[in-house]
N, C-alpha and C positions, 0 to 999 in steps of 0.2 A: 475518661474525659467526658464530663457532659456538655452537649450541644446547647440545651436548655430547651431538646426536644422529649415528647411522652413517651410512653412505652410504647404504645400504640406506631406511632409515628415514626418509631423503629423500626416497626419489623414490617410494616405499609409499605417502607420508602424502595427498598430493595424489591419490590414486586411490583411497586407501580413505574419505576423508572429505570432498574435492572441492577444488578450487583456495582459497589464502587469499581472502578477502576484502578489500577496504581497509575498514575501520569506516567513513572519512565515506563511503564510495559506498552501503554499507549505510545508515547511517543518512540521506540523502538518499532515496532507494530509497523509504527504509519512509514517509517524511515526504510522496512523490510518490503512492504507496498511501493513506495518509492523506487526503489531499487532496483527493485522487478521490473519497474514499468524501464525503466530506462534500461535494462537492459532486453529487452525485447523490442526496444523503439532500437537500438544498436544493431540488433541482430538483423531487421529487418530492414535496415539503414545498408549494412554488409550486404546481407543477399542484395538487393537493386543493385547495389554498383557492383557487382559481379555479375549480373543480369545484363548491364548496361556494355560493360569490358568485356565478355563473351558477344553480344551482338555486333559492336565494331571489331570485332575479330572478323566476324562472318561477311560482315559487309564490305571491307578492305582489300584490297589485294592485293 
């Protein structure tokens, strides 16, 4: 497939701006990033309210 770029401007592009990308690897990637985060925002959602359910334990009588 030509671009209607030089030879030159070939083998530039990948070193001055970094290798293509495939879009779904990126977009999987960012969704795998995603993920994570929310499940650490969960995790640490669960610990507090068990943090919070063990202290009105303690406080109640």
């Amino acid at each position: 497939m030509d671009t209607g770029g030089t030879e030159a401007t070939r083998y530039r592009w990948p070193n001055q701006y970094g290798p293509e990308q495939n879009t779904e690897e990126s977009k999987r990637t960012q969704e795998s990033e995603g993920n994570a985060r929310l499940k650490r925002l969960l995790a640490y959602q669960v610990l507090v309210n068990d943090i919070v359910k063990w202290r009105r334990r303690l406080v109640e009588p």
